[in-house]
N, C-alpha and C positions, 0 to 999 in steps of 0.2 A: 030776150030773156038771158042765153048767153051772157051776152057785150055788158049787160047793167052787172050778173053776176061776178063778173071776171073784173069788173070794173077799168079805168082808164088802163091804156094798153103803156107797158114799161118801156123808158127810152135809155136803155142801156148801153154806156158806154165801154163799146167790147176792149180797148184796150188795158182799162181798170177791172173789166173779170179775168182776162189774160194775167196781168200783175199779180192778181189776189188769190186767183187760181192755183196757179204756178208756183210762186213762193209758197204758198201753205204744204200742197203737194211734196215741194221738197223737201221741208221740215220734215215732216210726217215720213216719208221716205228716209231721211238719216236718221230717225228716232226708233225705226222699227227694221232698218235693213244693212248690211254691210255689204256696199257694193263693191268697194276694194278691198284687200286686207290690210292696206295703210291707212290710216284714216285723213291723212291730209291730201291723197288723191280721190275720195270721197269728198272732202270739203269743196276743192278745185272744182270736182264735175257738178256737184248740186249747187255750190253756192255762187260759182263765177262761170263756167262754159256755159251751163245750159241756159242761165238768166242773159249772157252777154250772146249767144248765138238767137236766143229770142226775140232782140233787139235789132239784130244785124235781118232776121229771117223773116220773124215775123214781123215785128212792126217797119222792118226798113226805115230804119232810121241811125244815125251817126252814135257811137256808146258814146262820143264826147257830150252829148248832149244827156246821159245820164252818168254823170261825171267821169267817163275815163277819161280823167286829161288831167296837166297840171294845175289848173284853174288859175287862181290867184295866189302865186305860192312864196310870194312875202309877207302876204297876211297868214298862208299857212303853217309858216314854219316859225311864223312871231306867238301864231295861239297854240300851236304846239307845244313850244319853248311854254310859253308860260302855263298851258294845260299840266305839261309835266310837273313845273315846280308846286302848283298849287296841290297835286293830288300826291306828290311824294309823299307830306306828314300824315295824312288820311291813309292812306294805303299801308302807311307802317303801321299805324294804328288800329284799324281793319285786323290786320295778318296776325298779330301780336295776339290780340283779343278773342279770337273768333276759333274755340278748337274746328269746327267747322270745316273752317279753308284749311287749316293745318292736316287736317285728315282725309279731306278732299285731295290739295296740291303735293304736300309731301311726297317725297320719291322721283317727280316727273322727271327732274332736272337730268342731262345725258350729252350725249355727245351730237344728237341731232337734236338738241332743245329749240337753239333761236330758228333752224328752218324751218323747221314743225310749226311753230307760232307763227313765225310769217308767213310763211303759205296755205295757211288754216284759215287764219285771218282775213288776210287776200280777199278770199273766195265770200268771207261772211260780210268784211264790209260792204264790197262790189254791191251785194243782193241788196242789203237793208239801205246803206247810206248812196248807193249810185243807183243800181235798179228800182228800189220803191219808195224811196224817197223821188226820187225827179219824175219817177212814172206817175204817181201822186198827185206833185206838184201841179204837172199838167191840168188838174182837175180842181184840186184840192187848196192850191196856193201853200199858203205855209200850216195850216192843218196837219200837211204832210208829214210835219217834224214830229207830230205826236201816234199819226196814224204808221209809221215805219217802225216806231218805238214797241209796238204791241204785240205783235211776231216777233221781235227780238229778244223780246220779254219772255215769252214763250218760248221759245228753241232754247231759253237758261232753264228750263222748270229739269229737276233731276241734278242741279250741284247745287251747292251750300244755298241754303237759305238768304242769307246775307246778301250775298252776292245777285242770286235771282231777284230780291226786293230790290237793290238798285238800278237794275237794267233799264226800267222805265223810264227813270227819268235820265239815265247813264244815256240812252237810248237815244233820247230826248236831244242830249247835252251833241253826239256824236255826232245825230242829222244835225242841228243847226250850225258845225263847223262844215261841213260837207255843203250845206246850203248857203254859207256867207262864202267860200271858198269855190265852189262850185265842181268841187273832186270830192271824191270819196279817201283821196288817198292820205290823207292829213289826220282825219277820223282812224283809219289802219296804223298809222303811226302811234297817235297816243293810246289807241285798242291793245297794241303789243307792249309799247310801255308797261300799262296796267298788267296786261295778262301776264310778261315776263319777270316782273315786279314784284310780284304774287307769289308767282312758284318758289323764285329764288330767297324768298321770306320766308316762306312757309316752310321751307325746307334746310331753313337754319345758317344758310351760307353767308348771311348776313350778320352773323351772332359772332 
């Protein structure tokens, strides 16, 4: 009576609840905690240590293999080069438009600005386009490019509107350089682009 109630027993694949686990956890943890008072050594420990010592700890297995590596990086620095020029006139146009991002990014700009963003980044790509994007893949094939995209979407809920509606598919666009490239660090490149791009718009330096 049990076994009919309960019906067929789940075959779960522990390393996709580890992934799924994990990452949500840390979201949730930068959203509601301040573990450092810097917040790019918060980004490091949630978004890059803990996902990358997971790898090494728990699953035993190589981070090249969820892209810490150079991958393919003539194809990455060709869709780079051309990710930039394509998203330059869109992102002026964005920033220009949108009081939004102007009231959002305005002010950021400082004398620690491009560490800040690269090593902020760093940590966020690693998780989304190296951690669960390939952890995914494992399972998922290329599903993964949309299933990594949805928590990333989410860890944007709380800045400009604008902004948060494109991550999905921004999301989207990031795993599958990271996935034709097989690094995550190509995706951190044009990520900074944007984000740097932004601030320094939005803050008029540009004008």
């Amino acid at each position: 009576m049990l076994k009919r109630l309960l019906g067929p027993s789940l075959q779960l694949d522990w390393k996709i609840a580890v992934l799924t686990v994990s990452t949500t956890l840390l979201i949730i943890v930068d959203q509601y905690h301040q573990v450092f008072a810097s917040h790019v050594w918060e980004s490091l420990l949630l978004y890059f240590a803990v996902p990358f010592l997971i790898v090494i700890l728990v699953f035993r297995e190589s981070p090249a293999k969820y892209g810490f590596t150079f991958g393919d990086w003539k194809a990455g620095l060709v869709i780079t080069g051309i990710a930039v020029l394509v998203m330059l006139p869109v992102l002026w146009w964005v920033n220009l438009k949108s009081g939004g991002m102007q009231d959002y990014y305005a002010g950021s700009v400082n004398g620690k600005f491009l560490g800040y963003v690269l090593a902020d980044l760093f940590g966020w790509e690693f998780m989304f386009r190296g951690f669960l994007l390939f952890g995914y893949a494992r399972k998922f094939g290329t599903e993964a490019l949309w299933l990594q995209a949805v928590p990333f979407a989410v860890a944007h809920i709380g800045k400009p509107e604008v902004e948060t509606l494109s991550t999905i598919f921004g999301g989207f666009a990031f795993g599958w350089v990271a996935w034709r490239t097989k690094s995550f660090l190509y995706p951190w490149l044009i990520h900074f682009f944007v984000w740097s791009f932004t601030v320094i718009a939005t803050s008029g330096l540009l004008n």
